[in-house]
C-alpha positions as CSV (number, residue, x, y, z in Angstrom):
1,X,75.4,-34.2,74.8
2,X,73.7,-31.3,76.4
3,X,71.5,-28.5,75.6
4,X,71.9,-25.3,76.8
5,X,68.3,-24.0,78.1
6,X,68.0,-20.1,78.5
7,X,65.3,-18.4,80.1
8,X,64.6,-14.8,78.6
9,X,63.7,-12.3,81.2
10,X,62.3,-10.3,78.7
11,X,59.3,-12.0,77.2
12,X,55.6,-11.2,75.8
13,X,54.8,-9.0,79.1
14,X,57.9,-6.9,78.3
15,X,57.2,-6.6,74.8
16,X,53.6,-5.3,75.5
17,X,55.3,-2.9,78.2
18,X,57.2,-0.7,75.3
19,X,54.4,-0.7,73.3
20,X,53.1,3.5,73.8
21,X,49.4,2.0,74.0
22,X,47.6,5.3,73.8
23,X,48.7,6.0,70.0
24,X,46.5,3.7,69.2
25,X,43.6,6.0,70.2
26,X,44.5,8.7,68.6
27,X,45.4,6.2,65.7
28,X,41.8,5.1,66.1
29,X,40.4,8.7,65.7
30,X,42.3,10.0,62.8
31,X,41.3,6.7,61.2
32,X,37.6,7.2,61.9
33,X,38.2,11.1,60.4
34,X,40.1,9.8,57.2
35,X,38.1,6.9,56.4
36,X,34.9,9.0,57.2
37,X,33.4,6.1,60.0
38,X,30.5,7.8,62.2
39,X,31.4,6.4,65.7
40,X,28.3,6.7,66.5
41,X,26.3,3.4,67.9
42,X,28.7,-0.3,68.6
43,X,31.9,1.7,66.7
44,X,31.6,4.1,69.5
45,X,31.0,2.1,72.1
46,X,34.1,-0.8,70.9
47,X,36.2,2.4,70.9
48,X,35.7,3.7,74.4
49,X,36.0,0.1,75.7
50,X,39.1,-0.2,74.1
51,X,40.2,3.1,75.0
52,X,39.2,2.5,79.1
53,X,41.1,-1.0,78.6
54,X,44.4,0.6,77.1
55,X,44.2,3.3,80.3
56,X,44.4,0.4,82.4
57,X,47.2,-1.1,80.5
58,X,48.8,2.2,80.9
59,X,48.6,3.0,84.6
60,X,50.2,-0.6,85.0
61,X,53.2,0.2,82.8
62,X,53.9,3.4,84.4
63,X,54.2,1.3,88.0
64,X,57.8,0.4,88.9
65,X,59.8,2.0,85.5
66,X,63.8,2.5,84.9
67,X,64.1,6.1,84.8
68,X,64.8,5.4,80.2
69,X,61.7,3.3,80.8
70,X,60.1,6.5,82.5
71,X,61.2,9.2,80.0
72,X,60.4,7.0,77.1
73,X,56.2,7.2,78.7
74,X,56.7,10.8,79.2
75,X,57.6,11.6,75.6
76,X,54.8,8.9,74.2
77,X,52.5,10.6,76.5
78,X,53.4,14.0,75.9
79,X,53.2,12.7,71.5
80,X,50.0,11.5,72.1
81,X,48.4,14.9,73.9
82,X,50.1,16.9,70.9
83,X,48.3,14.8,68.3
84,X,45.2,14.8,69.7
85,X,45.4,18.4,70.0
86,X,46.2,18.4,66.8
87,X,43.1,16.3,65.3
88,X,40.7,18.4,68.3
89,X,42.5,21.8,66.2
90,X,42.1,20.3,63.0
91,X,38.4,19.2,63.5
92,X,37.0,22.4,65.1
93,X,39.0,25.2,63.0
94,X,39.3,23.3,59.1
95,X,36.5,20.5,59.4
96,X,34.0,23.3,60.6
97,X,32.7,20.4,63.1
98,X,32.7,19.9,66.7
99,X,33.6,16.7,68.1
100,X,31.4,14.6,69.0
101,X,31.0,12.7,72.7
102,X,33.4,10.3,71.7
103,X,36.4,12.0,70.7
104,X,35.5,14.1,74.1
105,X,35.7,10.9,75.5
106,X,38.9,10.0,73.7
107,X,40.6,13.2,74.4
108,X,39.8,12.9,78.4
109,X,41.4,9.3,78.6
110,X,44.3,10.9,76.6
111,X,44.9,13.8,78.8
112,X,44.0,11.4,82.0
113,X,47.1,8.9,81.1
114,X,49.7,11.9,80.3
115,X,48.3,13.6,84.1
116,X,48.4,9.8,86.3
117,X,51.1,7.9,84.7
118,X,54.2,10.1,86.4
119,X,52.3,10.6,89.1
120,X,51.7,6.9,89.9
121,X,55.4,6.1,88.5
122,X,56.8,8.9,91.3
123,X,54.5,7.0,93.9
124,X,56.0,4.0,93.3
125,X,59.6,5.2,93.3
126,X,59.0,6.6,96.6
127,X,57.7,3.7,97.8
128,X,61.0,1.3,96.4
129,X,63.2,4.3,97.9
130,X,60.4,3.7,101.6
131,X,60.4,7.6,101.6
132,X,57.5,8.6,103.7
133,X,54.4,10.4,101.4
């Protein structure tokens, strides 16, 4: 009696891949805003480690894509610029408040990751395809 074995090529690293990491910054700053958290001090500080960390994670995923795989960043990445225009909007014009250094800091690794992630996922097709840059 034999077992059959299967090996899934998808695993924990593919699951993490489909995951659209930078929601969870924006996530992160409308939760500060609703919950009424200062980030002021370690809060602040935990959030733009985190926040450098998921960039990271993000420039990684955006290396060697499926074109699906590809459009799927682009709209999470275009989502996530839209939202945090929308909390930057909602802060300044109905809160009466300016953001602070940290959701500066928030909005610049947001913006960052929807500006590098195509362009690093077109380098990379070029160099699968070996078209000269």
């Amino acid at each position: 009696m034999g077992s059959n074995v299967s090996v899934s090529s998808g695993g924990t690293l593919s699951a993490l891949g489909r995951v659209p990491w930078m929601l969870f910054i924006v996530l992160f700053l409308i939760g500060t805003e609703y919950f009424q958290i200062s980030l002021e001090g370690t809060v602040g500080y935990v959030f733009i480690s985190i926040a450098v960390a998921i960039l990271f994670i993000e420039m990684f995923k955006s290396g060697d894509v499926s074109a699906f795989a590809f459009l799927l960043d682009q709209f999470w990445a275009v989502l996530t610029v839209v939202l945090a225009t929308g909390l930057l909007s909602y802060l300044w014009f109905v809160q009466g408040q300016e953001p602070n250094f940290f959701h500066w800091i928030g909005f610049a690794i947001i913006i960052a990751d929807a500006l590098l992630n195509p362009f690093n996922a077109f380098r990379t097709a070029l160099r699968n395809f070996d078209v000269a840059g």
